[in-house]
N, C-alpha and C positions, 0 to 999 in steps of 0.2 A: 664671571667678570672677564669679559674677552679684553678691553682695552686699557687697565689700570693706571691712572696718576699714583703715578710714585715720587716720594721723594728718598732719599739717601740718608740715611743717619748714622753718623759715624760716632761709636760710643767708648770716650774713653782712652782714646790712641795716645796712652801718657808715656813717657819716658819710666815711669814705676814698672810698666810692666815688661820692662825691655833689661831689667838686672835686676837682682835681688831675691828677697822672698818669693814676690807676685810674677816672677820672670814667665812668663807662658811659656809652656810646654811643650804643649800639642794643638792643633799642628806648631810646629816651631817659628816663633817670629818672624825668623830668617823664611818661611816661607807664607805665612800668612798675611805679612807686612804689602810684601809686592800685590800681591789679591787685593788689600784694601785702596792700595794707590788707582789698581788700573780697574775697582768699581769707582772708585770718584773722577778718573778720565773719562770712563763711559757716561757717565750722571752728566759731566759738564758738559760732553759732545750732546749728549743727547738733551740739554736742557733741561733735567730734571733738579728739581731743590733739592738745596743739599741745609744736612744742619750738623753742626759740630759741635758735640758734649764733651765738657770734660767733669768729672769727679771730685770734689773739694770737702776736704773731712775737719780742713780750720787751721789756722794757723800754730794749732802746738799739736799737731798729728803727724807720726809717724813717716806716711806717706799720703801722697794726695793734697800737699800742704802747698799752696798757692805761693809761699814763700822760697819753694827749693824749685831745684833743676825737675827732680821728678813728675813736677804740676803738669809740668809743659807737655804741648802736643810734639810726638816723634816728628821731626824737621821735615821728612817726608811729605808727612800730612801738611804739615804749617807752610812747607813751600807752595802747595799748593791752591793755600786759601785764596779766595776771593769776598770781594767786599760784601757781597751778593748774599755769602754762605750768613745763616743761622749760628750766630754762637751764642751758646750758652753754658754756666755749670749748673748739676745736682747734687745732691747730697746721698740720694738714694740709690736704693740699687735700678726701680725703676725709671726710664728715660722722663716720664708722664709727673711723678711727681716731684710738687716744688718749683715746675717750670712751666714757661708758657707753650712748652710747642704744641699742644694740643692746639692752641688758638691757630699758633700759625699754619699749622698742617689742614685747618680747617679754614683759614681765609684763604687756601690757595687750592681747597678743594680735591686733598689730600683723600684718598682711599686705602692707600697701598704704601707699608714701610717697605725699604730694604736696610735691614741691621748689620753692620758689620763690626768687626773691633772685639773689646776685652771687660769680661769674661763672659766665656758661653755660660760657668758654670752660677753665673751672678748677674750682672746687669743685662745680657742680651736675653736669657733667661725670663728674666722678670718684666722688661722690657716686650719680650715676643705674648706672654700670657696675658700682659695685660691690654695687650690691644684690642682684642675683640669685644672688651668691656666699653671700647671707645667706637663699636663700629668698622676700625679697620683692619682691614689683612695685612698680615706680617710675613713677611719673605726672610727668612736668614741663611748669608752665601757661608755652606760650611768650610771654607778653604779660607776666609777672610774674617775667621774667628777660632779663640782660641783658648783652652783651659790649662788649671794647674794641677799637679799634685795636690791631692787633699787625707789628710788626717786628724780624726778629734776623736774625743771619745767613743765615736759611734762606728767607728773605722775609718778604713783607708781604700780610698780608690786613687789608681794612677790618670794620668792627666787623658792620656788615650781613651780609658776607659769612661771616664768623664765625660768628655766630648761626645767620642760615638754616641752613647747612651742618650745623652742630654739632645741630640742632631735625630736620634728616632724617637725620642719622646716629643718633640718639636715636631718632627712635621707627622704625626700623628693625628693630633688634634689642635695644637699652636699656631702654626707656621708651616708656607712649604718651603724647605729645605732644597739647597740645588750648591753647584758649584759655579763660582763666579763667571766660568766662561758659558756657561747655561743660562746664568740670569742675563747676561750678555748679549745672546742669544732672542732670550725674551724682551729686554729692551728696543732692540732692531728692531723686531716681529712686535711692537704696540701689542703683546699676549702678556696673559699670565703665567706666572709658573704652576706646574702644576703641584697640587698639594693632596698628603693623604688623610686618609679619618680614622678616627680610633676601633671603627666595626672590623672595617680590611685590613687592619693591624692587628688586631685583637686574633682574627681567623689567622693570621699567616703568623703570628706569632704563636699559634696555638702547634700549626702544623710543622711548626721551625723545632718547637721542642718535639714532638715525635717521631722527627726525622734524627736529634739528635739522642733522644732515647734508644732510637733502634739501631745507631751507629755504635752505639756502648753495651749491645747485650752481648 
C-alpha cells in the first residue's frame, strides 16, 4: 500500500481518563494528550477524515455516564472539533461495533485507520484487531495512546509494561505501530507506515531471549 486513505479515529478522549481510577498512566496524559491534538492538526491540514468516539456505559454507570463531567471530550480535543468531524458513541470496547463507522469509512473509501486515544490496553486494542476483519489496515501512533495499572485475580501488570507489550504485540501482526511525529512524516510523504509480522518477530524475539539468556549465565 504505497498511498493509503486514511482517516483519524480518535477514541475515547474523555475527561474519565484524565482523574480517577481510569487516569492513564503511561505514557502520562500530560504527554500523550499533546500527541493526540497535534495528529488531529496534521489530519485537518492534511485533509484527512476525522471521527470522534466517545464511550457510554448508561446513565447509572459509574463512569462513562453521558450525564457527568467525565462523558465529556477533554476540551482540547472538543476545541477542536469541526462540523465535518464523525461523531459518534459505543458501548464496546471495539470502535466497529454498535456503530456505523464502518459505513462511513467505506463511503469515503477508507483503507487505512490511524487510532489514537484511551486505552491501548482496551478499546485501541480491540479496535486495531478487529480491523483486518474489515479489510483495513490499522496504524496506532504509540506516543498518543495510553494504559493503566492493571490487577485482578490473574495478576498484575504496571501501566509501562502494559503498553510496551500491547505496542509489540500490535504491530507484530495488528497494526504498524510508529510515533506520531513518524506518522507525520508518513502523511507528508502520501506513504505508509511501515508495519511488522509475526514470522520476523517471532525470530528476533526468539534471538532477544538468547541474547538475554547468555547475559545471565
Amino acid at each position: 500500500m504505497n498511498s493509503p486513505r486514511r482517516a483519524l479515529i480518535l477514541v475515547d478522549v474523555q475527561q474519565d481518563y484524565f482523574s480517577g481510577p481510569l487516569e492513564i498512566q503511561y505514557p502520562p496524559h500530560t504527554a500523550s494528550l499533546p500527541r493526540i491534538t497535534a495528529a488531529i492538526d496534521t489530519a485537518t491540514s492534511a485533509g484527512i477524515p476525522i471521527a470522534v468516539i466517545q464511550h457510554c456505559s448508561g446513565d447509572a454507570a459509574p463512569v462513562f455516564n453521558p450525564t457527568t463531567d467525565g462523558f465529556a471530550l477533554h476540551p482540547d480535543v472538543e476545541n477542536r472539533r469541526r462540523p465535518e468531524w464523525k461523531s459518534m458513541t459505543k458501548q464496546f470496547g471495539t470502535v466497529f461495533a454498535g456503530t456505523d463507522l464502518l459505513d462511513w469509512l467505506r463511503e469515503r473509501e477508507i483503507d487505512t485507520i490511524t487510532l489514537v486515544g484511551y486505552m491501548t490496553n482496551n478499546c485501541i486494542l480491540a479496535s486495531a484487531a478487529e480491523s483486518e476483519t474489515h479489510g483495513l489496515a490499522a496504524e496506532v501512533l504509540a506516543d498518543a495512546t495510553g494504559a493503566i495499572n492493571i490487577a485482578n485475580e490473574a495478576g498484575f501488570a504496571d501501566a509501562k509494561t502494559v503498553h510496551m507489550t500491547l505496542m509489540a504485540l500490535l504491530h507484530s501482526n495488528f497494526a504498524a505501530v510508529a510515533t506520531t511525529e513518524a506518522w507525520t512524516e508518513a502523511v507528508a510523504a502520501t506513504s505508509a507506515l511501515p508495519k511488522g509480522d509475526l514470522g520476523s518477530s517471532a525470530v528476533l524475539g526468539a534471538a532477544s531471549s538468547l541474547q538475554t539468556i547468555g547475559k545471565n549465565l
